[in-house]
N, C-alpha and C positions, 0 to 999 in steps of 0.2 A: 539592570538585567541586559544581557548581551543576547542578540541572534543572530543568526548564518546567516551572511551579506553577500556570498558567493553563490550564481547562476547556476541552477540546477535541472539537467535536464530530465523530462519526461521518461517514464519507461517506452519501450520499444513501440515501434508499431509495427504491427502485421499487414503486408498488402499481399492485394488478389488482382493486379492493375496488368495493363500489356504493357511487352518489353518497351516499348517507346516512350513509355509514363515513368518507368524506376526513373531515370537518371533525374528528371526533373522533379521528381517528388523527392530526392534524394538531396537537392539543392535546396529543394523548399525548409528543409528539415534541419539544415546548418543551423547546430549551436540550441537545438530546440530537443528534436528526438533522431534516434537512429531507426534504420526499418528495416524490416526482416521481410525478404521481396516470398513469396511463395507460389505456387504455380497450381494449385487446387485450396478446394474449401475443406479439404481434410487435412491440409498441411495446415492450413491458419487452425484449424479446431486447434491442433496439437501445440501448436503454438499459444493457445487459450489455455488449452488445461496446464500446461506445462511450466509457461513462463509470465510475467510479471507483462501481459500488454497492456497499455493504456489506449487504445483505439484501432480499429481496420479499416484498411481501405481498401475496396473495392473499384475496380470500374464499372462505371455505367454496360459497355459491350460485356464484358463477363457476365452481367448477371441477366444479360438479355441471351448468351449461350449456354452459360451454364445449368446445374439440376439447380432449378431456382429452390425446390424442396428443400436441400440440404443446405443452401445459403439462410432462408427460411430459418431453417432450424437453428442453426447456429446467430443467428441472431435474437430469437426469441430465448433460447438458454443463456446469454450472455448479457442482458438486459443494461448493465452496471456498466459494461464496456461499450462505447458508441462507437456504430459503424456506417462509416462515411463513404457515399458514392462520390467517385471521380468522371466528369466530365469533359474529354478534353477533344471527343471530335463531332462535329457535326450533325454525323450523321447518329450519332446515339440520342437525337432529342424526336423522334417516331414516336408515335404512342403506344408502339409494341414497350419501348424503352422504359417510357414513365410507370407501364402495367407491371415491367416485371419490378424497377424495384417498388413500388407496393406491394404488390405479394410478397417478395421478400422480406418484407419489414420495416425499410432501407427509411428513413424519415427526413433523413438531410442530404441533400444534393452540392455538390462542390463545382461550378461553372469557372473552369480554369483556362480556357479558352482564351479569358481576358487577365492579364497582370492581376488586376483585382482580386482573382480568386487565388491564386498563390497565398497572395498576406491573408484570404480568409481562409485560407486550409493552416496557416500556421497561428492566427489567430484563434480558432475553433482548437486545434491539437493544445494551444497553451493556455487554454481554461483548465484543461486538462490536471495541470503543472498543481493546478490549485484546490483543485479536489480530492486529491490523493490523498488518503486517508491519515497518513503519519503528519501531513501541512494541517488537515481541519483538526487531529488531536491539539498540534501545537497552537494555535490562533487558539484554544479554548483555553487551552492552558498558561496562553501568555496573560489574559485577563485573572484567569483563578489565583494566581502566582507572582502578582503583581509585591514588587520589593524583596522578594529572594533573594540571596546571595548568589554571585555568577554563577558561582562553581555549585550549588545545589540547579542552577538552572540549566546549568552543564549537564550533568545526570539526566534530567528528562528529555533535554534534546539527545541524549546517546541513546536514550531508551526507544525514540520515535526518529531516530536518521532514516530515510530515505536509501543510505548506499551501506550503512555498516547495519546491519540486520545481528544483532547480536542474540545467542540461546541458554547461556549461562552467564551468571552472575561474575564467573573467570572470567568471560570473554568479555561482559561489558566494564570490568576492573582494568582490562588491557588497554582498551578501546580511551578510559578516560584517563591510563598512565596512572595508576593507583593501587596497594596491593588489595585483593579482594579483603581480608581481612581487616584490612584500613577502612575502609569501604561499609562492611557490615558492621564495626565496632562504631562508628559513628550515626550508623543511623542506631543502633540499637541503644544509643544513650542519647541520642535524642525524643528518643519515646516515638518515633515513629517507626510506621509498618517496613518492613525489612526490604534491603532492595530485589529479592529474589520474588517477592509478591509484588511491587511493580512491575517487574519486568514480564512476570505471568501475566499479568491483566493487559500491558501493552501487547501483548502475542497473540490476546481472545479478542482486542479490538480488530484486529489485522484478520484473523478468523472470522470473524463475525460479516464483516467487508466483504471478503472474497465469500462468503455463503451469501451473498444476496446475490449473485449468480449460480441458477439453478444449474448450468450447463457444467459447475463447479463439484466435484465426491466431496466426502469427506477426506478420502484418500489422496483427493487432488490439493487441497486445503493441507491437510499434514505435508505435505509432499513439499509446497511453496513455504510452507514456514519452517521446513527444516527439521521435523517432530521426525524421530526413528523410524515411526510405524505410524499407522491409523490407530493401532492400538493406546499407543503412546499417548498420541495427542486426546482418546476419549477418557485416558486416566487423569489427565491432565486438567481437561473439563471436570471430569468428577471429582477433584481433589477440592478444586474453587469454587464453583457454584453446586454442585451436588446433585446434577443432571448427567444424562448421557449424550454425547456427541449429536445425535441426534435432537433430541430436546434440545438441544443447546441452538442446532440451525433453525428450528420452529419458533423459536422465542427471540433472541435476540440481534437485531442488523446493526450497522456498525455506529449509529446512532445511541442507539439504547446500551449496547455495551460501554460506550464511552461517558452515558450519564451516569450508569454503573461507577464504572474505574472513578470517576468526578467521586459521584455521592459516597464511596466507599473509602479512597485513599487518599485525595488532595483536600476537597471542601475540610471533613474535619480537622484535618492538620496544616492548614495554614498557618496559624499560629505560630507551630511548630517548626515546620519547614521553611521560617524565614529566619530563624535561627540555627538552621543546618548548615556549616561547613564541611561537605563529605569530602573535599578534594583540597582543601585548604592545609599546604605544609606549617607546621607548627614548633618552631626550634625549639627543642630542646623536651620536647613532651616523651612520655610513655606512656603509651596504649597499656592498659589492663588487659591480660586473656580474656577473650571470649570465653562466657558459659558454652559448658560444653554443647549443649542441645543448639545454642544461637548458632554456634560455631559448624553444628554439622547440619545447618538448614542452607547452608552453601553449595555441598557438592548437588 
């Protein structure tokens, strides 16, 4: 079995720091994350509902000026994203200082004053790297899937990439250089679940993840995974589990839907799936037409 050997970095992160902190939190971040400098706590919200951050940073002075209420808030709605105070003068260590970020929320302090805390602010940001939700699917799934053929283990990593976020069974046919109907004709003679029902269950764990932040819509959820509408994404839920969008955020975090996607579509078909060549050229073969009903569970 083969895995991606190549350095990936974190999603973005969002600062609320003073202008004299970007350049160096900017240095700190080579080759790690990029950051999206901001200048209020309403531009990092927007930043949260909107885009894919994996952490914020704050300064210490901001949150001793700022409405410490709405930093507050947006900490406590985001619970799943951790937000880091910046430390880097002096005079921010007052116990006006310490007071606000507790009220805030604020749980971890970054003392960058000293060399040391650089490598701990890139150290803390690249834990990060390893919790992302698409890394804990694959580490479960590198054990479940143990003796796979490359190219079936190829599939699950295009299913759970990090950068190629795929929403149709086309797009993830492109994505591993294969025509979709090469694709669905092999799994459907191999007796396993088709790849357009992986690919659903991969989308509800990504769903399931970003709703354990409450600070998180439904609307904002459909939005990061690319679903047309809100609507879309709650027909989407109700096609596979048989709940509403809502049930769906009360019942399952990204945990449980992954022992789901596990107990429903790898565990039983191990077997199976180590006999899967989906992506394997085969000179001189023909493919049988898909049945028609297989054939139209693609578009």
């Amino acid at each position: 079995m083969t895995t991606t050997s190549s350095a990936r970095r974190i999603a973005p992160v969002s600062t609320m720091i003073e202008p004299v902190e970007r350049q160096r939190v900017d240095a700190a971040g080579i080759g790690l994350y990029r950051t999206i400098h901001r200048d209020c706590i309403s531009e990092v919200l927007r930043d949260l509902k909107e885009r894919r951050i994996s952490a914020v940073i704050v300064s210490v002075g901001r949150c001793v000026r700022e409405e410490r209420s709405q930093i507050a808030a947006v900490v406590r709605a985001f619970p799943r994203i951790p937000t880091l105070a910046l430390l880097s003068s002096a005079g921010d260590t007052n116990a006006e200082a310490v007071l606000a970020l507790g009220n805030c929320g604020i749980r971890t302090l970054i003392d960058v004053r000293e060399p040391e805390g650089w490598s701990r602010l890139r150290a803390l940001l690249g834990r990060e790297a390893t919790k992302d939700v698409d890394r804990v699917v694959m580490a479960a799934l590198c054990e479940d899937l143990r003796g796979v053929p490359d190219d079936c283990w190829r599939f699950f990593e295009a299913l759970f990439s990090p950068e190629f976020r795929v929403s149709t069974v086309r797009q993830l046919a492109r994505r591993l250089n294969v025509l979709p109907s090469t694709l669905m004709s092999r799994f459907f003679r191999a007796r396993v679940p088709a790849p357009k029902r992986y690919l659903a269950f991969a989308r509800l764990i990504r769903a399931a993840r970003l709703f354990e932040n409450p600070g998180l819509s439904i609307s904002d959820v459909a939005n990061h995974l690319d679903y047309s509408s809100p609507q879309s994404f709650g027909r989407h839920v109700r096609t596979l589990l048989r709940i509403t969008a809502g049930e769906f955020r009360c019942t399952y975090d990204g945990e449980r839907m992954l022992e789901r996607f596990r107990r429903e579509l790898i565990l039983p078909n191990v077997g199976l799936l180590r006999e899967l060549r989906p992506l394997a050229v085969r000179p001189g073969m023909r493919l049988v037409p898909l049945p028609h009903a297989v054939a139209a569970s693609m578009r």
